[in-house]
Legacy VTK file of the C-alpha trace (Angstrom):
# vtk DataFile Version 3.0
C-alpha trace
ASCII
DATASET POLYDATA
POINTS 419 float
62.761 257.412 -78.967
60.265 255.526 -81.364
62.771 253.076 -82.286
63.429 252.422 -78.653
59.891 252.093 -77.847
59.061 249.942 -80.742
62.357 247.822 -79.834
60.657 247.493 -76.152
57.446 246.275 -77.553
58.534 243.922 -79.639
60.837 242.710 -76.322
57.960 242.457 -74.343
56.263 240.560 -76.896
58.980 237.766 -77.162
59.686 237.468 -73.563
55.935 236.930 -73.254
56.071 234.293 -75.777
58.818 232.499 -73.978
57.510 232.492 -70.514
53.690 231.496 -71.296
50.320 232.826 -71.058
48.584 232.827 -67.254
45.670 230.652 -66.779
43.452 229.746 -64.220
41.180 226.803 -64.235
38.265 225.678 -62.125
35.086 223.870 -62.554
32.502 225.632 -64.644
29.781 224.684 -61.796
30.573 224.564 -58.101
28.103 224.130 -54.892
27.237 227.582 -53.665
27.975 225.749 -50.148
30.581 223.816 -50.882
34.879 223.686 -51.736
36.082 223.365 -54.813
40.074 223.185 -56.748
41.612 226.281 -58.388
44.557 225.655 -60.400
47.447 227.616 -62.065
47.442 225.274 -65.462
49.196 228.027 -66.908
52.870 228.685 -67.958
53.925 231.413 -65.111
53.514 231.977 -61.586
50.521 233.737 -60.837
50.456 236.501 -57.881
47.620 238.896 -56.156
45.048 236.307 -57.373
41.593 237.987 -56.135
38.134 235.720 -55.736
35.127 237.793 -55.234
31.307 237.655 -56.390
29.657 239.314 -59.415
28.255 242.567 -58.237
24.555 240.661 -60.453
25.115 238.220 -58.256
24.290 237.142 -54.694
26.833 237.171 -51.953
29.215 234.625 -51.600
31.911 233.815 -49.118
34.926 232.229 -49.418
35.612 231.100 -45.187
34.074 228.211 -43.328
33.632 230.323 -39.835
34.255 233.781 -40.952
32.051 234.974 -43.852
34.430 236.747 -45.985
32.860 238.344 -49.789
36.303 238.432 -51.086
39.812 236.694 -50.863
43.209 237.489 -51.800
45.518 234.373 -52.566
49.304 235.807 -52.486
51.100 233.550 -54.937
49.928 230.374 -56.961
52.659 228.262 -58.965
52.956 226.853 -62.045
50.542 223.585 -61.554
49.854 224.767 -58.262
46.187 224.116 -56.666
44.240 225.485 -53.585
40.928 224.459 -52.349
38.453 227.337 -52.198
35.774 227.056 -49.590
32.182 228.495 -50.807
28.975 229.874 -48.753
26.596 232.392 -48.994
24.312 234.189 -46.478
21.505 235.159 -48.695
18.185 233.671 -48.209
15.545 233.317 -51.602
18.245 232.979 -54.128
20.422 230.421 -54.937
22.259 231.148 -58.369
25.618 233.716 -58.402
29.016 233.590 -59.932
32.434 234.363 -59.028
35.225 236.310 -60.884
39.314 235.273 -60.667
41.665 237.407 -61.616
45.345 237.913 -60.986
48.209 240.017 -61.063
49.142 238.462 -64.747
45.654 239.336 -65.825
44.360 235.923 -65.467
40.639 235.660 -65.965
37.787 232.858 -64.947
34.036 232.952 -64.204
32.611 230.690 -62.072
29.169 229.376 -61.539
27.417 228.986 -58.936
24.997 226.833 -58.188
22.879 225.194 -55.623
24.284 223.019 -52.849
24.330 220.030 -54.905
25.020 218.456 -51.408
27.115 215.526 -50.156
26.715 212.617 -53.156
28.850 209.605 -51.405
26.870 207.986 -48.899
27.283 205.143 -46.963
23.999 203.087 -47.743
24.045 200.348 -45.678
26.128 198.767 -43.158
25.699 194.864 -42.238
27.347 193.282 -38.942
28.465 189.519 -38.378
29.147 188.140 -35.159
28.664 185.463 -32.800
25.852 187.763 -31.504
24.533 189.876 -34.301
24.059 189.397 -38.236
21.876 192.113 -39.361
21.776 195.703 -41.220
22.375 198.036 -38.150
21.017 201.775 -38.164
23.282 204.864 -37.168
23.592 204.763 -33.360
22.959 201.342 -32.742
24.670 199.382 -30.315
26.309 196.113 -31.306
26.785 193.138 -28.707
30.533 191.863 -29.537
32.881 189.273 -26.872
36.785 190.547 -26.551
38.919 188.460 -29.069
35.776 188.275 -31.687
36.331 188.075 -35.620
33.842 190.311 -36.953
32.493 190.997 -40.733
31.987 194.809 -41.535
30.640 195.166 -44.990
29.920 198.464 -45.652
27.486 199.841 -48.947
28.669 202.929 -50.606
26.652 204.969 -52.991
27.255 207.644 -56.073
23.953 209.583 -55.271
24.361 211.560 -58.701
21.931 211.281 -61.650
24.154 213.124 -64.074
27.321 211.071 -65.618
29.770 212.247 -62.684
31.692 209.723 -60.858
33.150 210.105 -57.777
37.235 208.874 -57.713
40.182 208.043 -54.783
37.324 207.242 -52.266
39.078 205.851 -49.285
36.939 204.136 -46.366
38.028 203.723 -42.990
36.784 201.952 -39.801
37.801 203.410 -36.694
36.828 201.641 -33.240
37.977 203.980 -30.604
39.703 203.108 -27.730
39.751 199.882 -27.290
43.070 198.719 -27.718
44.405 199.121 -24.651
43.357 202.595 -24.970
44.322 203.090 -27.888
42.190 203.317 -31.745
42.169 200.200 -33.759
41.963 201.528 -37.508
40.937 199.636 -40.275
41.077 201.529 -44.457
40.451 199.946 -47.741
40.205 201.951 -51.105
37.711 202.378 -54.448
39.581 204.065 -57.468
36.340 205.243 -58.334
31.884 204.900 -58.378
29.902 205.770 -61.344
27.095 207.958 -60.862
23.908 206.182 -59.437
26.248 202.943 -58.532
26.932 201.068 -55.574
29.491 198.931 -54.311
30.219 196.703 -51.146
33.673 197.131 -49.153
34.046 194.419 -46.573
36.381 194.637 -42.956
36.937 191.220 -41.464
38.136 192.848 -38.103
39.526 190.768 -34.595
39.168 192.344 -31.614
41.550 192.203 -28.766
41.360 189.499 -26.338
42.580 191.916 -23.945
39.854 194.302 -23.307
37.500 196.129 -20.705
33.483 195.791 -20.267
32.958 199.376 -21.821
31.292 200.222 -24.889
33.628 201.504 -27.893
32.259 204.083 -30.365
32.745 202.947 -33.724
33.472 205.969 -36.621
32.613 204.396 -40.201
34.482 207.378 -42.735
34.181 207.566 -46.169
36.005 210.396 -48.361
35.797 210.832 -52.363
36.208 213.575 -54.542
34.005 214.141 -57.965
35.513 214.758 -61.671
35.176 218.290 -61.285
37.304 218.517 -57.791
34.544 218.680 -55.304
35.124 217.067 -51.978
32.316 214.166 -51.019
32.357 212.966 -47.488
30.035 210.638 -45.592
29.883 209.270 -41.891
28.534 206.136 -40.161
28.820 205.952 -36.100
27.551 203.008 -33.781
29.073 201.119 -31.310
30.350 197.848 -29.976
29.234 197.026 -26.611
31.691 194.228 -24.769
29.644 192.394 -21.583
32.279 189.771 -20.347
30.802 186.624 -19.054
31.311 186.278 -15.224
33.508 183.134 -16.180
35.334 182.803 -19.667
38.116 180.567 -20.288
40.312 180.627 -23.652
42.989 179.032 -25.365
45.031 182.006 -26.455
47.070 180.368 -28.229
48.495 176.642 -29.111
51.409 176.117 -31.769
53.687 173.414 -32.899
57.372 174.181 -33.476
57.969 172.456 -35.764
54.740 171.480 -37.288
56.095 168.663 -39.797
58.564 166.505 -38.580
60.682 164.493 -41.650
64.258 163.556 -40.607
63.656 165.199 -37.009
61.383 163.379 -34.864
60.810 166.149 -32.194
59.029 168.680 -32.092
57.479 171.068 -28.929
53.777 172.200 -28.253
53.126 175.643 -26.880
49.318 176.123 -25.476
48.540 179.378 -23.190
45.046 178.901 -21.625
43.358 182.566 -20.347
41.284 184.231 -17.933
38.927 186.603 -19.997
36.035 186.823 -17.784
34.878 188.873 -14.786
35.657 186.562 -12.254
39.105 185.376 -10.860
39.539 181.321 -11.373
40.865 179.223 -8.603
40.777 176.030 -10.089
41.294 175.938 -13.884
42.986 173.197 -15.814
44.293 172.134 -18.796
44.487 168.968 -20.632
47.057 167.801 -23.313
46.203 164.406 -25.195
46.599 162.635 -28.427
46.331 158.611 -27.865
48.251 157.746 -30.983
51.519 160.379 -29.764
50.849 158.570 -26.536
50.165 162.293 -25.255
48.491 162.521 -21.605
48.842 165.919 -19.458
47.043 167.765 -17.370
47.629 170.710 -15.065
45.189 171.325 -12.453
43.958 173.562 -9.399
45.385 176.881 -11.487
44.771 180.223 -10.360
44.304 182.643 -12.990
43.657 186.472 -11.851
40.410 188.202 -14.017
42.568 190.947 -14.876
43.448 189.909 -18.343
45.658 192.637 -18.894
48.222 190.815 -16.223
50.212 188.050 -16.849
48.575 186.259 -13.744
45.294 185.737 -15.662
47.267 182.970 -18.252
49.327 180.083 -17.910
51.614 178.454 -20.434
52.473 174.711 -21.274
56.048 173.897 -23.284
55.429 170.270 -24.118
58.124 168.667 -25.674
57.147 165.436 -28.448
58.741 162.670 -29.381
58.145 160.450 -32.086
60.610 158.536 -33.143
58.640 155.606 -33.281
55.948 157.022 -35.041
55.114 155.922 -38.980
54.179 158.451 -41.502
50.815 160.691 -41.472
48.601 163.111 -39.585
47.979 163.142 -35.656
45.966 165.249 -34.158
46.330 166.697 -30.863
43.093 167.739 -28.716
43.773 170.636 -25.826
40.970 171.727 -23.393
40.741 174.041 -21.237
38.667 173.962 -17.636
36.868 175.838 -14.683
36.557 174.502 -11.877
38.738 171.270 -12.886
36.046 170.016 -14.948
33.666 172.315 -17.250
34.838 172.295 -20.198
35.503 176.114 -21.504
37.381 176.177 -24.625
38.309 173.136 -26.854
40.981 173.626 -29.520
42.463 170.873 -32.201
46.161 170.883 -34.123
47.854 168.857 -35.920
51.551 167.101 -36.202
52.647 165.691 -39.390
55.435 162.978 -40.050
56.361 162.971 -43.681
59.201 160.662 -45.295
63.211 161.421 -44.522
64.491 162.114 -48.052
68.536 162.443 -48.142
70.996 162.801 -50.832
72.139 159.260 -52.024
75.989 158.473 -52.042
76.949 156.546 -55.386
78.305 152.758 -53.988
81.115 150.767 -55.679
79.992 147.211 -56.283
81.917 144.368 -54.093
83.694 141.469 -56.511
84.570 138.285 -55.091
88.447 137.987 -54.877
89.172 141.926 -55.829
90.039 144.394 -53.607
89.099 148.225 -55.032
91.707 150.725 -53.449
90.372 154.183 -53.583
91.898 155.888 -56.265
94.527 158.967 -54.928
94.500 162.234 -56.553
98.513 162.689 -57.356
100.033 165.501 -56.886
101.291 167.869 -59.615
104.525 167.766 -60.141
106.695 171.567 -59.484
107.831 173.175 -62.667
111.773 173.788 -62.160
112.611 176.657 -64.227
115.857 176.943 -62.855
116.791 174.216 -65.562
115.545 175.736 -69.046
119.074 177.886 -69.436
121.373 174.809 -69.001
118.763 172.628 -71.552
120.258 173.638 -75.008
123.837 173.470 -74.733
123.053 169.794 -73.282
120.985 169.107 -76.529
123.742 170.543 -79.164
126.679 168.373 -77.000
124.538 165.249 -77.791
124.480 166.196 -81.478
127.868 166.667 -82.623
128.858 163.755 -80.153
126.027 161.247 -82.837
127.064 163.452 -85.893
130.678 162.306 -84.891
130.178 159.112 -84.519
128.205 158.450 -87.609
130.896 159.850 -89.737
133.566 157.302 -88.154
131.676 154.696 -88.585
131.486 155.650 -92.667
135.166 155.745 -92.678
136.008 152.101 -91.176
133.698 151.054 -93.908
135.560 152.601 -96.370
139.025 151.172 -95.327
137.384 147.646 -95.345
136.633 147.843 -98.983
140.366 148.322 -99.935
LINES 1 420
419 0 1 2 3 4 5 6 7 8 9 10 11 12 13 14 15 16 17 18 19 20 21 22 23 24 25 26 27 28 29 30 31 32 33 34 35 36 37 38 39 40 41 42 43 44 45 46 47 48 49 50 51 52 53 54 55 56 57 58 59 60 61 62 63 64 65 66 67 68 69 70 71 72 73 74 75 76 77 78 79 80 81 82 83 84 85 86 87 88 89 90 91 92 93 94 95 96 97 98 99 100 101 102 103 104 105 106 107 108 109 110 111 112 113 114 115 116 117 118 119 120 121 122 123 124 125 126 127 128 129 130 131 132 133 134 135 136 137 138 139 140 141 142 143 144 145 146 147 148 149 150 151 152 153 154 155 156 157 158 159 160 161 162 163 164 165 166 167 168 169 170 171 172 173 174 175 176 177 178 179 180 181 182 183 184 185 186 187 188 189 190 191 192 193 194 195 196 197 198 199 200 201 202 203 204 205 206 207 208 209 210 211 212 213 214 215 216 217 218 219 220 221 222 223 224 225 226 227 228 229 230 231 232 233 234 235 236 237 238 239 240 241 242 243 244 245 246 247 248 249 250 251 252 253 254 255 256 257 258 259 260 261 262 263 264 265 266 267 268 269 270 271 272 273 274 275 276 277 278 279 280 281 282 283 284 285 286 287 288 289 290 291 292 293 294 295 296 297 298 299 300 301 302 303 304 305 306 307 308 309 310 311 312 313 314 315 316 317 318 319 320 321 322 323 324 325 326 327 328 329 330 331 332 333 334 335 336 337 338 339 340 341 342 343 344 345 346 347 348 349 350 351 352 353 354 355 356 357 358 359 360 361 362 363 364 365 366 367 368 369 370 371 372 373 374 375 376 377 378 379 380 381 382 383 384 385 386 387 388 389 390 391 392 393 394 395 396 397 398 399 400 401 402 403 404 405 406 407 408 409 410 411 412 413 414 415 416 417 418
């Protein structure tokens, strides 16, 4: 029975050995309100995992709505974390610890400390447009036009003294809504922000052309997480506020196809003139002209409905271009767009280049006075006729004896002339 025991031990031992010791790992410090990362960075699955506080120390929960003083975590893999979410509901103290242990007797103390708070900030946020450039406060309300470019640039900040950086921070800029009802998101990235640093993240956003007087609510969201696995989030909101002019005319859009002409000497122009404003258009118009491309057109008396969201509320030109008699360079081409036939709304200038026709050279044969040069045939190749290689040698042998016979005939008539 000893033996058997002893052999058990000694089994137990080695099996232990083989499979790993169970470990837990967590920050030494974590915010008393806060989450923090518990990981399995042992070599076994860990099970029955308990969290609860030291009886010295104050209460602490472990649920963001339900205040719970203890939690039970079933099962925890090898490399496995969870987030644990911290709060307390004592008043006058501050200071506690927590105990983990498991199943696989897996042990770890963790401070508690106070709520170190939210470190990554957003600092500062500065707004260009064609109506605003200026550091805006939280709430304000930013004048913007419907197809505007506009500069975000957006100041984060590592509020921590101590040498802890904050790392994967992504930023995102959410204007809601206003895509045709639907959220036009904007994200960049910072791998990481040393403590007490700043650094500037800049959004050049466009707005749709296509959009309703309404003001949009702008969300400004910024997410990093410290060395020690603590979650650091931050928040900006304002808003854009879109007053369309009673009349606003646009060139949506005016392309060349193709833009460089070299061999080919035509080329098309597509211009789209728009009605962004409040106010239906009876008599809009549109101009085409380039004196040097001896370009001239004009459309008037358009109607062009205010709802920009229909197709009635643009009209498009194909023109096509010829210049074939054109020499090499740059011409521009001016289009302009018109209310009320002729106040000028929206100007817009492109340009058609005509580069040099470069094509592969053909090598010439000089012309000689009194010789005529006949193009040279490729012959064909003659057929091998194998059917003729059996009947070769016997041919070859025949000829052989017939010379060997004759030579020797020829000796003996020489001979018989000598006597």
């Amino acid at each position: 029975m000893k033996q058997f025991l002893l052999l058990s031990f000694f089994f137990f031992i080695s099996v232990s050995s083989i499979l790993g010791a169970p470990s837990l790992s967590a920050p030494e410090s974590v915010s008393v309100n806060g989450s923090f990362l518990l990981k399995n960075n042992g070599d076994v699955t860990l099970t029955g995992i308990t969290l609860a506080s030291d009886t010295s120390s104050i209460a602490i929960g472990f649920d963001t709505s339900i205040f719970t003083q203890s939690l039970l975590i079933q099962q925890l893999l090898v490399g496995e974390t969870k987030q644990i979410f911290t709060q307390t509901s004592s008043t006058g103290k501050n200071r506690g610890s927590l105990i983990a242990t498991s199943d696989q007797n897996a042990t770890l103390r963790i401070n508690v400390g106070e709520d170190i708070g939210q470190k990554l900030i957003i600092d500062k946020v500065r707004i260009k447009s064609q109506k605003d450039k200026d550091t805006i406060e939280l709430g304000d309300s930013v004048k913007v036009d419907a197809g505007e470019k506009i500069n975000i640039k957006v100041t984060l900040k590592n509020l921590f003294e101590e040498s802890i950086d904050i790392e994967k921070i992504s930023l995102e800029v959410i204007i809601k809504d206003i895509d045709n009802g639907d959220n036009l998101d904007y994200e960049e990235s910072l791998s990481s922000l040393r403590h007490n640093d700043e650094e500037d993240i800049e959004f050049d956003i466009v707005l749709p052309i296509e959009v309703l007087d309404d003001t949009y609510d702008v969300d400004i969201i910024a997410e990093g997480e410290d060395e020690r696995g603590v979650d650091h989030k931050a928040k900006f909101s304002f808003n854009f506020n879109v007053e369309k002019p009673s009349h606003d005319l646009r060139i949506s859009s005016a392309t060349l196809e193709p833009t460089i002409l070299t061999c080919t000497k035509e080329t098309t122009l597509h211009a789209t003139i728009k009605n962004v404003g409040r106010s239906e258009e009876r008599k809009a118009a549109i101009t085409i002209n380039s004196l040097p491309l001896s370009l001239d057109y004009a459309k008037y008396d358009l109607i062009l409905d205010e709802d920009s969201f229909d197709e009635t509320s643009e009209y498009e030109v194909n023109l096509a271009i010829n210049a074939l008699d054109k020499t090499l360079g740059s011409y521009d081409i001016i289009i302009n767009a018109y209310r009320d036939d002729t106040k000028l709304e929206d100007e817009k200038k492109i340009t058609l280049s005509i580069e040099e026709c470069v094509t592969t050279q053909q090598s010439v044969v000089p012309r000689v006075e009194g010789l005529t040069f006949v193009e040279p045939r490729s012959i064909p190749p003659v057929a091998k006729d194998d059917s003729d290689n059996g009947s070769f040698f016997p041919v070859l042998v025949f000829v052989v004896l017939i010379g060997a016979c004759l030579i020797t005939l020829l000796f003996i008539i020489l001979a018989l002339k000598k006597h």
